[in-house]
N, C-alpha and C positions, 0 to 999 in steps of 0.2 A: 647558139651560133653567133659568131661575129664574123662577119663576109662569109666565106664558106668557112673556117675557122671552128671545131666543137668545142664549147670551153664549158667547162663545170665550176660551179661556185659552192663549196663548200661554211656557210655562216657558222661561226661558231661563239659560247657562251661558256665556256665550262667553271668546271666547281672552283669556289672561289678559295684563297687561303687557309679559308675558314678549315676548309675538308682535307684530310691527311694527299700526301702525295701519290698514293696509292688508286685512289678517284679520279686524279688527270692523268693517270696513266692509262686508268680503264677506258676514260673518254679517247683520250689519244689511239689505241689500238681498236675501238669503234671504228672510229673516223679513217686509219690508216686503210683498215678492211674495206669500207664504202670505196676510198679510192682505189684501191686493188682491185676491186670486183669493177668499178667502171673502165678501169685503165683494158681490164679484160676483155671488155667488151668490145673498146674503141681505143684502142692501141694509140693514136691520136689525136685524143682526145687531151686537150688542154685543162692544166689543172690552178685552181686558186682555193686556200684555206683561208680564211680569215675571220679574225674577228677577238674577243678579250679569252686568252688565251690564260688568265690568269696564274702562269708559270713564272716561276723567279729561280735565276742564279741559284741557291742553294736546296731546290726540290730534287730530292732523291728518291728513286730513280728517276732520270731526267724523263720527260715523257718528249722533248724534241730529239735529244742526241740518242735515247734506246728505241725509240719509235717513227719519226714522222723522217726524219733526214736519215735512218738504218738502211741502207741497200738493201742488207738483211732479211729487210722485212716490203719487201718490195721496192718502188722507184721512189728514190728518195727525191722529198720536196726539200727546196733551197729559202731561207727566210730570211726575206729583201731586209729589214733594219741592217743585219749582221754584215748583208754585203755589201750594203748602200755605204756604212761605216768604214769598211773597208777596203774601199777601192775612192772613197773620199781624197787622201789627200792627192793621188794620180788623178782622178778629174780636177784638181784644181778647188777643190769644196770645202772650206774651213767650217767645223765643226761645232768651232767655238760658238756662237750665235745658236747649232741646234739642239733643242732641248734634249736633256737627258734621258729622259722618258716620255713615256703616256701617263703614267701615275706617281700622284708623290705621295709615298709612303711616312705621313707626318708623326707618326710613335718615334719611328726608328730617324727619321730622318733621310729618306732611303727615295733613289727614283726606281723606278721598275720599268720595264718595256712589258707592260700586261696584253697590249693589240698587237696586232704582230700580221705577215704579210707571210704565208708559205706558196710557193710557184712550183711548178714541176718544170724539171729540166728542160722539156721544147717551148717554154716562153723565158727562156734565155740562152737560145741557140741563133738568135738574129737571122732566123728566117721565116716568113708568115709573121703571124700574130706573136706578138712578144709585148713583155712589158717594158718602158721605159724608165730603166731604175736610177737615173738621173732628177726625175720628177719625183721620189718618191718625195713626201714631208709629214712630218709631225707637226699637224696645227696648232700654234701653240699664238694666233692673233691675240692683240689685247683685249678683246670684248670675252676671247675665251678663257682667260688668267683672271686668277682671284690670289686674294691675299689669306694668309694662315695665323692665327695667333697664338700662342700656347695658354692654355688656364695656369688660374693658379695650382693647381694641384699636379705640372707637372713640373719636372724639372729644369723646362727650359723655361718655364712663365716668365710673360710678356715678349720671348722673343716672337719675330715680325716673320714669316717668311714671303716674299711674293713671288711672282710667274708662278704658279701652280696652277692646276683644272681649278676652273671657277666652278667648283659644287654648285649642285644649284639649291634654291632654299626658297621650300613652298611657303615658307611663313613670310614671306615678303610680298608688297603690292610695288614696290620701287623695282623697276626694270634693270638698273645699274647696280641691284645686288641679288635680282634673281640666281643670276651663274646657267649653266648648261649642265654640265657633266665634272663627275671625277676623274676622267680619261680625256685624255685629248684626244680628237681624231685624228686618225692616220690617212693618206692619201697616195695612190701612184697611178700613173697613165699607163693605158695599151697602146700599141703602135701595130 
């Protein structure tokens, strides 16, 4: 509960790249079903998914657009990057400065949004508890960027890349090359 408010938090982890698309679908129509069966319950009950979601652009079947945002397949949840992105430049919010991703995909060259924010529609009805999707951000401070280099053994060797997740790297005792994470964290306020 937040004030009288029932909110359910949904943490998620799912199967990474590594595993065909067919495993974050399974995970996704898990997950869609928990929310289903609580929504059943408490029809008003507030909903939040979150977490590395590690879904990209070209996973087929999509496990957001066939499952989690499906009417279809119950009440569809809404995911704050996509609409934080798009309703950007009407608040006034230049994009330019925000980072493209949580993960930089340094093979391919590639950002990815792997963390991801999913809401259900009464925390964007601006009445009670809602989220503030103006706050939402991807932390991308300096202490959490690190720098990328290519080996010799690939094709880009010695190109530089920087702003990426500072990895973090147990074989250090120096604090300014530990790093955090290969994801950035993501962030949004309740109101």
């Amino acid at each position: 509960m937040v004030g009288t408010a029932p909110l359910t938090v949904y943490v998620n982890h799912w199967p990474s790249q590594a595993a065909p698309a067919s495993e974050r679908m399974l995970v996704a129509n898990i997950l869609k079903q928990a929310i289903n069966k609580k929504l059943s319950q408490s029809a008003n009950t507030h909903i939040i998914a979150l977490g590395d979601f590690n879904v990209i652009p070209a996973d087929r079947p999509d496990p957001f657009y066939n499952v989690l945002q499906n009417s279809q397949a119950g009440i569809p949840l809404y995911e704050i990057d996509a609409l934080f992105r798009s309703t950007a430049a009407k608040e006034g919010v230049s994009l330019d400065a925000f980072p493209k991703g949580t993960y930089f995909y340094w093979v391919d060259m590639q950002w990815n949004t792997l963390d991801r924010f999913f809401v259900s529609p009464n925390l964007l009805d601006n009445s009670g508890l809602n989220i503030d999707l103006s706050s939402y951000r991807i932390l991308s401070a300096p202490q959490l960027t690190g720098v990328s280099q290519y080996g010799k053994s690939h094709y880009l060797a010695g190109t530089v890349i920087r702003g990426v997740p500072g990895r973090f790297n147990a074989n250090t005792t120096d604090p300014n090359q530990m790093g955090y994470s290969d994801h950035f964290p993501i962030v949004i306020n309740l109101k």
